[in-house]
Structure formats: structure tokens, C-alpha cells
C-alpha positions as CSV (number, residue, x, y, z in Angstrom):
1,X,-56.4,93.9,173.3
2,X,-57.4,91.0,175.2
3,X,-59.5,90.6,178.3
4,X,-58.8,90.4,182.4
5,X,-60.0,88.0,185.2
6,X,-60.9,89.7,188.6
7,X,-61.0,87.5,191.2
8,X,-62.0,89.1,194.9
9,X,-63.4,88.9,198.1
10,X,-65.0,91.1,200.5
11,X,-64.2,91.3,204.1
12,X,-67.7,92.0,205.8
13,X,-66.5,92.3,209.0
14,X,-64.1,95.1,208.0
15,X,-65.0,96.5,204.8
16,X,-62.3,95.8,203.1
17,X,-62.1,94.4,199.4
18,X,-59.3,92.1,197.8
19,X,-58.8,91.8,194.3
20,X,-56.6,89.7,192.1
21,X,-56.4,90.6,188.4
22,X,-55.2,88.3,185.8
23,X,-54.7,87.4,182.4
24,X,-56.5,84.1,183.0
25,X,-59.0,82.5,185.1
26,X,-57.3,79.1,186.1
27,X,-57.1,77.1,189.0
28,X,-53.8,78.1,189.7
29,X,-55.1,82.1,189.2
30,X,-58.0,81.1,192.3
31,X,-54.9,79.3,194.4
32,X,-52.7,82.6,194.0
33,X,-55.8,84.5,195.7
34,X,-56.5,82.2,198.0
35,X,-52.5,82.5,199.0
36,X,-53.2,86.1,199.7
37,X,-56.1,85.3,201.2
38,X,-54.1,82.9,203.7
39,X,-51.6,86.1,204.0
40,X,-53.6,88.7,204.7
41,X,-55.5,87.0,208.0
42,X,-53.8,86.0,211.1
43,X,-52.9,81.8,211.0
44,X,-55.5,80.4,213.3
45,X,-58.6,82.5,211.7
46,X,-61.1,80.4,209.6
47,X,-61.8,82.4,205.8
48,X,-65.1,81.5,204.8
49,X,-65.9,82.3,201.0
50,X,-69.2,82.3,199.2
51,X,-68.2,81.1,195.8
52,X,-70.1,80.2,192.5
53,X,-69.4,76.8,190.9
54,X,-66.9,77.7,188.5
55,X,-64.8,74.5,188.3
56,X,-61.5,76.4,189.5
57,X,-63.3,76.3,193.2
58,X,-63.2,72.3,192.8
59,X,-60.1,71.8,191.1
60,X,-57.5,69.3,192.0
61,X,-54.9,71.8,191.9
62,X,-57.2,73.7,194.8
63,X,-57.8,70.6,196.4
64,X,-53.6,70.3,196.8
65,X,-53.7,73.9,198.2
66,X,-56.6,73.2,200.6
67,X,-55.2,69.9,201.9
68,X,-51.3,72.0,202.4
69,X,-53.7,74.4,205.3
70,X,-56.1,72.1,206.7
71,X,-59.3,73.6,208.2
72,X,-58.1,77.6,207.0
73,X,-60.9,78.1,204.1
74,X,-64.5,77.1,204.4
75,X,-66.4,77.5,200.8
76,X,-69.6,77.7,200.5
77,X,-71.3,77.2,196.5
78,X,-74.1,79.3,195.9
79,X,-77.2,77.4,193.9
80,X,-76.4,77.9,189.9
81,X,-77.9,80.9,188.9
82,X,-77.9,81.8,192.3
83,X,-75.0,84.7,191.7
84,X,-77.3,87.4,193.4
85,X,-76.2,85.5,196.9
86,X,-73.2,86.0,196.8
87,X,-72.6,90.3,197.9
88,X,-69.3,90.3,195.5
89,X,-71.3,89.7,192.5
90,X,-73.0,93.6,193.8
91,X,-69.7,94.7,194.0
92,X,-69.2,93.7,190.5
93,X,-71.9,95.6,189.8
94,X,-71.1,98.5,191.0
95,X,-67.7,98.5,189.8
96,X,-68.7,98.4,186.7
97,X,-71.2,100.9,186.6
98,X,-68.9,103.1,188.6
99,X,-65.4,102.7,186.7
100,X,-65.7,100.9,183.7
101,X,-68.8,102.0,181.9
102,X,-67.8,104.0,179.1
103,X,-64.2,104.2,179.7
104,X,-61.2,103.6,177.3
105,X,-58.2,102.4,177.9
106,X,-55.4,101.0,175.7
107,X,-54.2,98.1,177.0
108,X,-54.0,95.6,179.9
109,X,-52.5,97.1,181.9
110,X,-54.0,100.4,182.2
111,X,-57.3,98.4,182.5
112,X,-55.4,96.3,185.3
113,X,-54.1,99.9,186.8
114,X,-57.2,101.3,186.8
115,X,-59.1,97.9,188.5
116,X,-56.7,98.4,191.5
117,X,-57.0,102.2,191.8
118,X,-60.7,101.7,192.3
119,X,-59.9,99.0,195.1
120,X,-57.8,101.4,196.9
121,X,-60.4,104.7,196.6
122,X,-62.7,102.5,198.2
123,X,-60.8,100.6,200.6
124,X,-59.7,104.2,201.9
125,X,-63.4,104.7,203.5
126,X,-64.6,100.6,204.0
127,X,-68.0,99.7,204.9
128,X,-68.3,96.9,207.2
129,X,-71.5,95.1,206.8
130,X,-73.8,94.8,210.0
131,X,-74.8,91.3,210.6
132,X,-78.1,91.1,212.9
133,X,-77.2,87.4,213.6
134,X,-73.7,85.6,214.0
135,X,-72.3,83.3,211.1
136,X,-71.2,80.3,213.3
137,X,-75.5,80.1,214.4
138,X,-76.2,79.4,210.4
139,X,-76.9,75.5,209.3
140,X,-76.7,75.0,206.2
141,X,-78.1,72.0,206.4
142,X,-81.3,73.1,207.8
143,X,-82.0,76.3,205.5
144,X,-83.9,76.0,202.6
145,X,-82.7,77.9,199.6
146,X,-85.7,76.9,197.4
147,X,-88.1,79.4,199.4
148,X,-85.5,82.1,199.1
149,X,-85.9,81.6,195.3
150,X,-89.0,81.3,194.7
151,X,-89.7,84.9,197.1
152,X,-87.0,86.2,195.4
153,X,-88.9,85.4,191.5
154,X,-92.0,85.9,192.6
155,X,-90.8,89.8,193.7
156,X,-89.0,90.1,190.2
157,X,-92.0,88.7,188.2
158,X,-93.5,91.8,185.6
159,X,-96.1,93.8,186.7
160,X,-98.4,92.1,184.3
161,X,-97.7,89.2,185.5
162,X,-98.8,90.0,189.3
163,X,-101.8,87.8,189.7
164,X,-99.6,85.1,188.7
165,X,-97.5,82.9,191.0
166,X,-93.7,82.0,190.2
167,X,-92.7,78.8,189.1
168,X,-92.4,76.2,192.0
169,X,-88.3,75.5,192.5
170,X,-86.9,71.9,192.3
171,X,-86.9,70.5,195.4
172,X,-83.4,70.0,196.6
173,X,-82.7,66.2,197.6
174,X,-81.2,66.0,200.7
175,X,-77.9,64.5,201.0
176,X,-77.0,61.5,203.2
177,X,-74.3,60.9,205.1
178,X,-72.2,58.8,203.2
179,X,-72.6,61.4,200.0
180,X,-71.1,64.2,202.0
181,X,-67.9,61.9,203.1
């Protein structure tokens, strides 16, 4: 039968969730969503999207896109293994526990069907997230990711393992000037 790519996003402010199924997961697949990305939101708006590094994201075919609306998109890569920063990869979660656990289908395209039913049941009541801070206040550049991780592993360390403390992270080296041009 084959398998499906979902790409999507979700609109914290709003609630709302996009999703883009396909047959592939290509550059051209992430420059089709990012095209109804550009669509959905009025021309002016910035679209900020947490994204893992799959090499898509950095693509020269998505740098051709990105250069063709200057300043729309901002992307920011979460660390690798890092997918539990980014609130989609819960969303994943839960559609999957929620739809497609145990379920049959018998092709594609049900499977494809099925994948945008649940995006409209849940669009129909959205949950906007709450932010207790505003996104433009956030420098990257100053926060440091490495303590979140190593909270974050210490908390998911076994209960046998409780008087033990997590492995230090690898420092991150800080990048100069000229490496960010």
C-alpha cells in the first residue's frame, strides 16, 4: 500500500491546524505548504515555524521559494533530538493515538481522507494557546537550550535512577558574527 507524508503547522494564536499530505516528503512537498502557508495569512504578516532539521527545511529549492517573499517566513530548528519542542510533534501524537491507532484502511487515499477529516473535527472547536509572554520579547541568542535539556532528562530519568544526576549537555559554541552572515 505504500506510506503518506503529513506536513503541518499549528496556528497558536488561533487554534487552527494546517496539514499537507503527500506521497513524498521532498523539498518541493515543504515549498507547496509553505505556499499555503503564504496563502492562508494576510501579505504583510511574518509566519514563524518551529521546524526540525530535516534537510527539506534547508534545501536550495526552499531557499528559491524563501528568496521569491523576502522577510514572510522566519524558521526556527529545534536542537536534534529536540522534537519535544516543537508543540506539532504533540499533535502528532495525539493524532495518532486518536485516529490512527488500530485503524484499517485500504488504500492511500482513504488514509489521506481520513488524515483531513481529523483536521477538520478539530479545527471545528480550535484551541488557541495562551502565551504568558510575547514572541517578538524572545532572543534566541541569549537562551540557553542546554539547561532546558538537561531539566528536561533529569525529570525523565527512572525512578531508580533518582539519586543520580543526568548527563551534562554539550555546551553549545556560540556563533560569531561572520558565521551567521
Amino acid at each position: 500500500m505504500g506510506t503518506l507524508s503529513l506536513l503541518a503547522a499549528i496556528d497558536l494564536l488561533a487554534g487552527e491546524a494546517f496539514p499537507l499530505v503527500s506521497p513524498t516528503h521532498k523539498s518541493s512537498d515543504f515549498v507547496r505548504f509553505l505556499d499555503m502557508l503564504d496563502q492562508k495569512y494576510p501579505s504583510g504578516d511574518k509566519i514563524r515555524l518551529i521546524l526540525d532539521n530535516h534537510s527539506a527545511h534547508t534545501s536550495k529549492e526552499t531557499q528559491e521559494y524563501l528568496n521569491k517573499v523576502p522577510g514572510r517566513f522566519e524558521f526556527v530548528f529545534t536542537p536534534t533530538h529536540g522534537s519535544w519542542l516543537n508543540m506539532v510533534e504533540g499533535f502528532f501524537s495525539k493524532l495518532t493515538k486518536q485516529m490512527l491507532s488500530g485503524i484499517r484502511v485500504t488504500s492511500k487515499e482513504e488514509l489521506e481522507e481520513r488524515i483531513y477529516q481529523y483536521f477538520t473535527e478539530i479545527n471545528k472547536v480550535p484551541v488557541p494557546y495562551h502565551w504568558s509572554y510575547k514572541p517578538d520579547d524572545i532572543d534566541l541568542e541569549k537562551e540557553d537550550i542546554s539547561q532546558i535539556i538537561e531539566v528536561v532528562s533529569h525529570k525523565a530519568a527512572k525512578a531508580c535512577d533518582k539519586d543520580k544526576r543526568a548527563p551534562k549537555p554539550r555546551k553549545r559554541s556560540k556563533r560569531t558574527q561572520e558565521d551567521k552572515a
